[in-house]
N, C-alpha and C positions, 0 to 999 in steps of 0.2 A: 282588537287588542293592539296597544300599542308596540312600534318596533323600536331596536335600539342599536342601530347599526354601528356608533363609537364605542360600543359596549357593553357586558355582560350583566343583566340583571341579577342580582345578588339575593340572596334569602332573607337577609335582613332589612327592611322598612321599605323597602321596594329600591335601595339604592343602586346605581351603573357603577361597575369596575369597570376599571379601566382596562382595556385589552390586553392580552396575551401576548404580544410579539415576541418570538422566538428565533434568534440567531443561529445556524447550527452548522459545526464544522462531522464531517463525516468523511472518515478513511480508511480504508479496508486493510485489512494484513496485505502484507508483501506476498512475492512468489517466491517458491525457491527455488537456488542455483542446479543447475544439472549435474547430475553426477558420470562420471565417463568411463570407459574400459579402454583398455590398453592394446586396440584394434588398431593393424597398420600405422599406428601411429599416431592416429586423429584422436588423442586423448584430450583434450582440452572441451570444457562446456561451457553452456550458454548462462548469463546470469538472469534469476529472479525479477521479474518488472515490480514496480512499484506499487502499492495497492490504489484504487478508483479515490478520486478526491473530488467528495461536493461539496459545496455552503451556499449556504440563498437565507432569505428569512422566511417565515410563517408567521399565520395567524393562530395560536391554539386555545382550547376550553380548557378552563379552570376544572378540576375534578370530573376530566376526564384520563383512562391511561392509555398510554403511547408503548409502543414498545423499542425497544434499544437493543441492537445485538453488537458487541465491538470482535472483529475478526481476529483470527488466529493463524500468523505467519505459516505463509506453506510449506511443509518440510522439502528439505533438501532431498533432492534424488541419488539415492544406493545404487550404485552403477545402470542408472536409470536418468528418464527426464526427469526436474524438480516438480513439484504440485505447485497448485495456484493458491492463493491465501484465501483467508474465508472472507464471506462478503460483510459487512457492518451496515447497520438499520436503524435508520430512525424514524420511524411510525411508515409512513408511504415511501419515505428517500432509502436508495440501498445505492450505497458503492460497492462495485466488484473487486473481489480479491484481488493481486497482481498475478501475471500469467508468469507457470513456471519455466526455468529456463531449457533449454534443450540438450537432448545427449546426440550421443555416434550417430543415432537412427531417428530422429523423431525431432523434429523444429518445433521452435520455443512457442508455448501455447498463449491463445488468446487472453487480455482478463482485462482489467482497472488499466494497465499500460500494460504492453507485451513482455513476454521474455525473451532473451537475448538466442539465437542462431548458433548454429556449426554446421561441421562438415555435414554434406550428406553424402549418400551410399556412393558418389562418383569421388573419389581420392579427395580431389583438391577444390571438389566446387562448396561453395557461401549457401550455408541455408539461412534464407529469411527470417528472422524474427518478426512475427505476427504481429499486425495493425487492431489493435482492441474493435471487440467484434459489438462491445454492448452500445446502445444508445440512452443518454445524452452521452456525448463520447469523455471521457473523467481522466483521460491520459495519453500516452503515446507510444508508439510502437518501440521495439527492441530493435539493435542494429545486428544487421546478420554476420555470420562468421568466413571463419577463412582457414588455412590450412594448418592445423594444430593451435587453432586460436577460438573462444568465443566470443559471442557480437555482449556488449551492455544491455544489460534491461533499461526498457522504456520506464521514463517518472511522469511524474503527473505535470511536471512543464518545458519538458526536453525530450524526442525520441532518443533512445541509446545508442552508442556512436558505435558504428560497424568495426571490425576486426581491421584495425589500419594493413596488417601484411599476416604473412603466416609466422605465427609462433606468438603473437603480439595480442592480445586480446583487445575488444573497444570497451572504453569507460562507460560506467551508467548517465543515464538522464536524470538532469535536475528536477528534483520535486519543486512544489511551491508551495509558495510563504503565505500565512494567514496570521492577522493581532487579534481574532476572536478574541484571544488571552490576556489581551491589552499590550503586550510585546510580539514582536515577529519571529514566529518560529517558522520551519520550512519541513514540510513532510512527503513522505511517498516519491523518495527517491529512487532511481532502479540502483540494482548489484552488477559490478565489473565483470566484464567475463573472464571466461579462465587463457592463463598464457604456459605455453612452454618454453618461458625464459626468465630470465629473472624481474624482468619488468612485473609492475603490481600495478592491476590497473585498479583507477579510483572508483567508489562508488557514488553516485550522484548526490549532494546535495540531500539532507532531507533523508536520511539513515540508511542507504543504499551501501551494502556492505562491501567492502574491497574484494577483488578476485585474486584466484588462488595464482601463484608462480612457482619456478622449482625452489624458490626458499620458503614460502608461507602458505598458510592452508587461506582457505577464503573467509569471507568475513561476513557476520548474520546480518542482515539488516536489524536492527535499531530498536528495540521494542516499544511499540505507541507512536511509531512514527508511519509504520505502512513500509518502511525501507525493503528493498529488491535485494535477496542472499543473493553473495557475491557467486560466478561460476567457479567449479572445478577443473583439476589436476590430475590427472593419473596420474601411482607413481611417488608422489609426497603426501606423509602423513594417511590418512586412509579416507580413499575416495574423497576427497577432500572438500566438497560443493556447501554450502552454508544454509541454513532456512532463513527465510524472511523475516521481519520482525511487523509485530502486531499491530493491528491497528488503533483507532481513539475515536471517538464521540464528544466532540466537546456543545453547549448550550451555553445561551447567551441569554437575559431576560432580565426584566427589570425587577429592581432589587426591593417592591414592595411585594413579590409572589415568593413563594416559598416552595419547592422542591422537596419531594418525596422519592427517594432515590426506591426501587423495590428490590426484594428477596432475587439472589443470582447477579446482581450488579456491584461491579467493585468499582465507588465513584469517591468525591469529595467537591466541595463549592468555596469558592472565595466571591469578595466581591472586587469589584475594577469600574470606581466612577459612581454612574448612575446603574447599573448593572450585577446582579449575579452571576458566575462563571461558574457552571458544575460541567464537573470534566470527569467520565468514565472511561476505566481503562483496560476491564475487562468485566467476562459475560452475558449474560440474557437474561432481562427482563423486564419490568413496566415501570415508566416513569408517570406522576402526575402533580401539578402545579394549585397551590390554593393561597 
């Protein structure tokens, strides 16, 4: 039998399609921001990290299906540490959630980029914000905290900048930019930590929500971006830490195959060039190409 290694034998007259090459941007929901108790003082928490960010190309079969899962922003921690966002999939690639930020007791957990640090059980000492624990590594760590301040969450192209002094929280880490889209957008920013001062710290680049001060509550990350919920506040507005925002699925493919988006995906396609762009923005479930 013969082989057809440029291409897909076709059911009609014995003709070769032309291959499948498939573009694909994948980014997980954010973390989110921690939420804090109003213990000695150490009220301020750690922000949300930014969710896992991959893209490579494949090779894929025509009327075969794949599956697609786009994540869902980690809620914000209730006088608790935040959760980690959900992971996003596309057929064998998964990016991890972002890691949620940390409270009074408990440093900011692993994910896609880490979540942002605070106090721990000793007064005034810095907990670390965690170095993402998964491999191929899709992010970067959170910067840890300081005395009534939280460390930034990690984005997927900057770790998050530690607690500069006490009361002062550190900014998120920059996400990074992809033209999958045919323009450059920039996703999976981390969330600011939280400050007890009036300073706002920024969230990174890439939908990374602003962290809470004594004037404003904190800020979600971004929905479809992967952005890291800003940290909290005791004290203003209530419990005040943000959720992350969601993450995206975007496919790239050439604009002679056609897209079958399935049941449980909420997507749409444009074209850009030589290419097809279907972009989903939430749910689970099968894609396949003919």
């Amino acid at each position: 039998m013969a082989l057809f290694p440029l291409g897909i034998l076709s059911a009609a007259a014995g003709s070769v399609a032309p291959p499948l090459s498939v573009t694909y941007l994948v980014v997980a929901g954010g973390g989110g921001g921690g939420g804090q108790y109003n213990e000695g003082f150490r009220r301020c928490s750690g922000a949300g990290g930014g969710g896992g960010f991959r893209t490579a190309t494949e090779t894929k079969v025509p009327a075969t299906t794949y599956t697609v899962t786009v994540g869902a922003g980690g809620p914000r921690g209730n006088f608790s540490r935040g959760s980690n966002g959900g992971n996003s999939v596309f057929d064998t690639v998964t990016s991890a959630g972002g890691g949620g930020g940390a409270d009074r007791f408990s440093p900011g957990l692993d994910g896609g980029s880490g979540g942002g640090g605070n106090n721990t059980n000793s007064a005034q000492a810095g907990g670390a914000g965690n170095t993402p624990s998964v491999s191929p590594s899709q992010g970067n760590a959170g910067g840890s905290g300081a005395y009534n301040a939280g460390g930034g969450g990690g984005g997927a192209g900057a770790a998050g900048s530690n607690a500069p002094s006490s009361f002062n929280g550190g900014n998120g880490g920059a996400g990074t930019a992809s033209t999958i889209t045919g323009s450059s957008v920039t996703y999976a920013g981390g969330g600011g930590g939280g400050s007890d001062s009036a300073t706002i710290t920024s969230g990174g680049a890439g939908g990374g929500g602003v962290g809470a001060s004594t004037s404003t509550n904190a800020g979600a990350g971004t929905t479809n971006t992967g952005g890291g919920g800003g940290g909290g506040r005791y004290g203003f507005g209530s419990n005040n830490a943000a959720a992350g925002g969601s993450g995206i699925v975007i496919l790239s493919y050439p604009s002679t195959f056609t897209i079958t988006i399935g049941a449980g995906l909420t997507g749409s396609t444009s074209t850009s060039g030589a290419n097809k762009i279907t972009t989903i923005t939430n749910g689970t479930g099968n894609v396949s190409w003919a």
